[in-house]
Wavefront OBJ file of the C-alpha trace (Angstrom):
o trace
v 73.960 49.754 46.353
v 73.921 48.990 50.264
v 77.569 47.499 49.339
v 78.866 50.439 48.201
v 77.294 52.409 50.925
v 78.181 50.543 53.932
v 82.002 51.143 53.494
v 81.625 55.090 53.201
v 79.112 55.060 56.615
v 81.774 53.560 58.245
v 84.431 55.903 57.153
v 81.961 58.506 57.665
v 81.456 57.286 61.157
v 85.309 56.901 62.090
v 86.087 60.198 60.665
v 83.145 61.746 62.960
v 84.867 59.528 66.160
v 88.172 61.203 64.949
v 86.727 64.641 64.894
v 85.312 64.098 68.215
v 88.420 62.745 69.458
v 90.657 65.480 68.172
v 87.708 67.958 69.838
v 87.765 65.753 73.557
v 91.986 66.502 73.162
v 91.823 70.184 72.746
v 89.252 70.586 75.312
v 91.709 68.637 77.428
v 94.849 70.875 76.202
v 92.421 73.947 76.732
v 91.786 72.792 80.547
v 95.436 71.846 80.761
v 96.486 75.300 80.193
v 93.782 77.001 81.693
v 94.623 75.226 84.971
v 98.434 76.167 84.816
v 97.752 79.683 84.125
v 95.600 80.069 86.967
v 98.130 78.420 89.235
v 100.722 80.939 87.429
v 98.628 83.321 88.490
v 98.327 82.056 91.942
v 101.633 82.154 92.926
v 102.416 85.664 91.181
v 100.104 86.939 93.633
v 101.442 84.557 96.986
v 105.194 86.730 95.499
v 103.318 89.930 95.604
v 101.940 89.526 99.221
v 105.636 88.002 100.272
v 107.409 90.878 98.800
v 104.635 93.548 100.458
v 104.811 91.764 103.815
v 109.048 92.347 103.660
v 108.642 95.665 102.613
v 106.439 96.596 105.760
v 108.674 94.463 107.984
v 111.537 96.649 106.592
v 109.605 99.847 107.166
v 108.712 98.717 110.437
v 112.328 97.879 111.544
v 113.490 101.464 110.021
v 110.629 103.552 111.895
v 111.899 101.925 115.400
v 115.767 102.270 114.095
v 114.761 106.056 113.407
v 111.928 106.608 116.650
v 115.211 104.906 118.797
v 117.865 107.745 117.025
v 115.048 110.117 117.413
v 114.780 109.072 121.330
v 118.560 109.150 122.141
v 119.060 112.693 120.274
v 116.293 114.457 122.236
v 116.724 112.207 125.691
v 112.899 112.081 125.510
v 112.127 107.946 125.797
v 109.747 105.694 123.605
v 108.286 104.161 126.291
v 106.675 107.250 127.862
v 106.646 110.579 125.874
v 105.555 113.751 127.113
v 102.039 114.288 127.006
v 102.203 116.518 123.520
v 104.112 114.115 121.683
v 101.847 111.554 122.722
v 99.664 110.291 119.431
v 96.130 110.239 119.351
v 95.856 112.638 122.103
l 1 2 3 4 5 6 7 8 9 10 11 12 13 14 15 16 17 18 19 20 21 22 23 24 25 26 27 28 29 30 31 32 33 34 35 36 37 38 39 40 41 42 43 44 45 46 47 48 49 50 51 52 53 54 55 56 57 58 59 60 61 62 63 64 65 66 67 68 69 70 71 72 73 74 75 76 77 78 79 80 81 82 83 84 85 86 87 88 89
């Protein structure tokens, strides 16, 4: 009897280290992608901020392109308005 029952233990034992195996890999996989979809992720968001911080450098540069058109058509500088154009005041 053990004769015939020592073979299938060990079959039974290598297909339970091949389960576990096949488990460890897709763990690993699992990780794998995990990790790469975070970094996706990462730098979607590093684009996002890059692409808001040109968009308020543009606005900037076109509110002193239209505050310097605005200055030259009234003769009133940018450097020292009158006191009721002033903001904040």
């Amino acid at each position: 009897m053990q004769n015939i029952l020592s073979p299938l233990m060990l079959m039974l034992q290598q297909s339970q280290d091949c389960a576990e195996e096949r488990d460890s890999m897709q763990r690993l996989q699992d990780n794998e992608r995990q990790m790469l979809m975070h970094e996706r992720e990462e730098e979607q968001c590093l684009c996002e901020t890059q692409i808001r911080a040109e968009e308020r450098r543009r606005n900037d540069q076109i509110n002193m392109y239209m505050m310097a058109m605005l200055s030259k058509m009234t003769g009133v500088p940018l450097d020292d308005p009158p006191a009721d154009l002033r903001m904040g005041e």
